[in-house]
C-alpha positions as CSV (number, residue, x, y, z in Angstrom):
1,X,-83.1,169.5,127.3
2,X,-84.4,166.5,129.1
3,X,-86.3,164.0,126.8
4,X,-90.2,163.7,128.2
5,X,-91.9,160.7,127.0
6,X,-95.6,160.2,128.1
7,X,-96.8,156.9,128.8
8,X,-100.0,156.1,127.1
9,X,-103.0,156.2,129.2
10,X,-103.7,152.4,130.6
11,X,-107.3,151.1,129.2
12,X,-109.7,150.6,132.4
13,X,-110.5,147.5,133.1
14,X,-114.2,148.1,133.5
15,X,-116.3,149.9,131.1
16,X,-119.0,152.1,131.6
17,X,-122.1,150.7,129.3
18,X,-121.8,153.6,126.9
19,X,-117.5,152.8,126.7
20,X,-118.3,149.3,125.7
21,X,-121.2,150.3,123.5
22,X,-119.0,152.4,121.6
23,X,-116.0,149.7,121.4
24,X,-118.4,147.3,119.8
25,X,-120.2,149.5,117.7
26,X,-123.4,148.6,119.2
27,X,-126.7,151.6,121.3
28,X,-126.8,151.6,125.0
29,X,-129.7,149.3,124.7
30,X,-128.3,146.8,123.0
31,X,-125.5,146.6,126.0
32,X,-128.0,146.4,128.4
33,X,-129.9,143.6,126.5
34,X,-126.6,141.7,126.3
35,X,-126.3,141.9,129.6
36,X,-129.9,141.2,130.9
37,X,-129.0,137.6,128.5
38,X,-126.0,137.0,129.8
39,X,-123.9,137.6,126.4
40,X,-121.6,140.0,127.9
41,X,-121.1,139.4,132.1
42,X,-121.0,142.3,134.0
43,X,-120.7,143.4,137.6
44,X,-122.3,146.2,139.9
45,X,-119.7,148.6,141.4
46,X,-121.1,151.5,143.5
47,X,-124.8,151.1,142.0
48,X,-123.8,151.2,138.7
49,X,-123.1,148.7,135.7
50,X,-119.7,147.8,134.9
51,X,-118.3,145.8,131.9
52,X,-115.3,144.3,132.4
53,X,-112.4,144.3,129.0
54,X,-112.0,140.7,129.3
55,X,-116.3,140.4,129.0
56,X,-115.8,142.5,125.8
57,X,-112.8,140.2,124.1
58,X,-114.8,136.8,125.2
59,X,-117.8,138.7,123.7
60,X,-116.4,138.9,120.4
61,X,-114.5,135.2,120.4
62,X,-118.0,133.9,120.9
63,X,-119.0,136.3,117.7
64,X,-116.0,135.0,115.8
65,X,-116.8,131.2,116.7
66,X,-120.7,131.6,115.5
67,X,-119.7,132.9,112.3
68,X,-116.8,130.6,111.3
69,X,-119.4,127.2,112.0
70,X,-122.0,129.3,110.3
């Protein structure tokens, strides 16, 4: 019997609004108002909104840095 391991499933590296939504635990419309600010960058690919990872984890370093000088 040959031994099958799967490899997990790579995380894209751009999110679809409702996949970052979700991963920050935030509504649609609080992505897209993020976005229309500037909080989180994002990029146009085939007409529609991407979020890159990387926008995500800067998102949440800026989070972390307001609340420790808070």
């Amino acid at each position: 019997m040959e031994n099958v391991t799967s490899d997990p499933k790579p995380e894209p590296l751009l999110l679809r609004v409702e996949e970052a939504a979700r991963l920050l635990g935030i509504g649609r419309t609080r992505v897209y108002d993020l976005v229309r600010t500037r909080a989180l960058e994002s990029v146009k690919l085939s007409g529609s909104r991407r979020i890159p990872r990387t926008s995500i984890d800067t998102y949440i370093a800026a989070l972390l840095r307001e609340s420790e000088a808070a």
